[in-house]
C-alpha positions as CSV (number, residue, x, y, z in Angstrom):
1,X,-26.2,-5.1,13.3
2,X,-23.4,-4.7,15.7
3,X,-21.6,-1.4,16.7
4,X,-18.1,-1.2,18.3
5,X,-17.5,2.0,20.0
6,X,-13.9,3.1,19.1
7,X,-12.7,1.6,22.7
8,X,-14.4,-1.7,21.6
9,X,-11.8,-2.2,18.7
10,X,-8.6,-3.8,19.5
11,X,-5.9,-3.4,17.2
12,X,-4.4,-6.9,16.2
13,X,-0.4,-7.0,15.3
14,X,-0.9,-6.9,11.7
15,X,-3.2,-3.5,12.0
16,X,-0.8,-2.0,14.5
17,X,2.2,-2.6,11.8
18,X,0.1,-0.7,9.3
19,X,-0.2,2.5,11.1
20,X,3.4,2.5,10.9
21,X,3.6,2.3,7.2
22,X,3.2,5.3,4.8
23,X,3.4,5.8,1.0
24,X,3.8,9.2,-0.1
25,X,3.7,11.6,-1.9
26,X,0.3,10.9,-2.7
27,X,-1.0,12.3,-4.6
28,X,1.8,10.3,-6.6
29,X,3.3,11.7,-10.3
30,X,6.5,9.5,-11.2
31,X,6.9,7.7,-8.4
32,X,5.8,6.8,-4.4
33,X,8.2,6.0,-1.7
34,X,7.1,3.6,1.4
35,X,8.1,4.2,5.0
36,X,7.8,1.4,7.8
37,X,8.0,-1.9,5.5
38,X,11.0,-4.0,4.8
39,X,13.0,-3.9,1.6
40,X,12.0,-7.1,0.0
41,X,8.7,-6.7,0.6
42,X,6.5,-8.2,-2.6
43,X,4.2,-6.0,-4.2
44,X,0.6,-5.6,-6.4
45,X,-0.6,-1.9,-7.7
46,X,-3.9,-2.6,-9.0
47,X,-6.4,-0.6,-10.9
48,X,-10.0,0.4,-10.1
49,X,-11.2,-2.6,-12.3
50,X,-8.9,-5.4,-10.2
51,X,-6.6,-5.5,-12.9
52,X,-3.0,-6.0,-11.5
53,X,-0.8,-3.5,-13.4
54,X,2.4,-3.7,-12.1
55,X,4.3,-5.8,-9.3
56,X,7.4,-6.1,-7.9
57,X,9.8,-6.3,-4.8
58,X,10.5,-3.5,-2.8
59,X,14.2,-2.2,-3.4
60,X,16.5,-0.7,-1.4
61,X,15.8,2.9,-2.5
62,X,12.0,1.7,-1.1
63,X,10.6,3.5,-4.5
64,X,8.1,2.4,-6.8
65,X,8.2,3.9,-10.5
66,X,4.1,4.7,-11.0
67,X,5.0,6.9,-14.4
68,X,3.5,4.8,-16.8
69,X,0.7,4.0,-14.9
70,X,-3.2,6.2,-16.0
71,X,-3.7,8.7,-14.0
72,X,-6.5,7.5,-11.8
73,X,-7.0,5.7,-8.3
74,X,-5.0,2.5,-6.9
75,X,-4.9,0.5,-4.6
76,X,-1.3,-1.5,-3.7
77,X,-1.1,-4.4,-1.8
78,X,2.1,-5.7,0.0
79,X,2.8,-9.1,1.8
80,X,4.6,-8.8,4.6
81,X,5.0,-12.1,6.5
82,X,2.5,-13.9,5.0
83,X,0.0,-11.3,5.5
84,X,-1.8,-8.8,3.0
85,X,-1.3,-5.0,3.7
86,X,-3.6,-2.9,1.2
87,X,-3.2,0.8,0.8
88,X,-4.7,3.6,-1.7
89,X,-2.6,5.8,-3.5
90,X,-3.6,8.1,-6.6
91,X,-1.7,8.9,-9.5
92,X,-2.0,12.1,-11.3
């Protein structure tokens, strides 16, 4: 097994770009708004089983309609040059 201390750990670009990026409110009713990603970002919102259940690209208003989704846990994936950011969000 190895062990990194915390000082160990160097954050590449694509992890230092995610720190910047926030979804809220979230908890998450009708909708979530994202902070710190471009507008036509692509998008995957998928469900605890894998299932993708909605997708998209990131308007202008940088909102995504999670109404119709089951309440339950999420996890939404955005590519952003060519590279996978993943986040959790849960809908109540």
């Amino acid at each position: 097994n190895i062990l990194y201390n915390q000082s160990d750990v160097v954050l590449t670009t694509n992890e230092e770009a995610a720190k910047n990026i926030a979804l809220y409110p979230n908890p998450a009713s009708d909708y979530i708004l994202v902070r710190g990603i471009r507008v036509d970002a692509r998008f995957d919102i998928i469900d605890i089983i894998g299932r993708i259940v909605k997708s998209g690209i990131l308007s202008n208003t940088k909102r995504i309609d999670v109404k119709n989704l089951a309440t339950g846990s999420y996890n939404i994936n955005f590519l952003i040059n060519n590279k996978t950011q993943n986040f959790k969000f849960i809908k109540r």
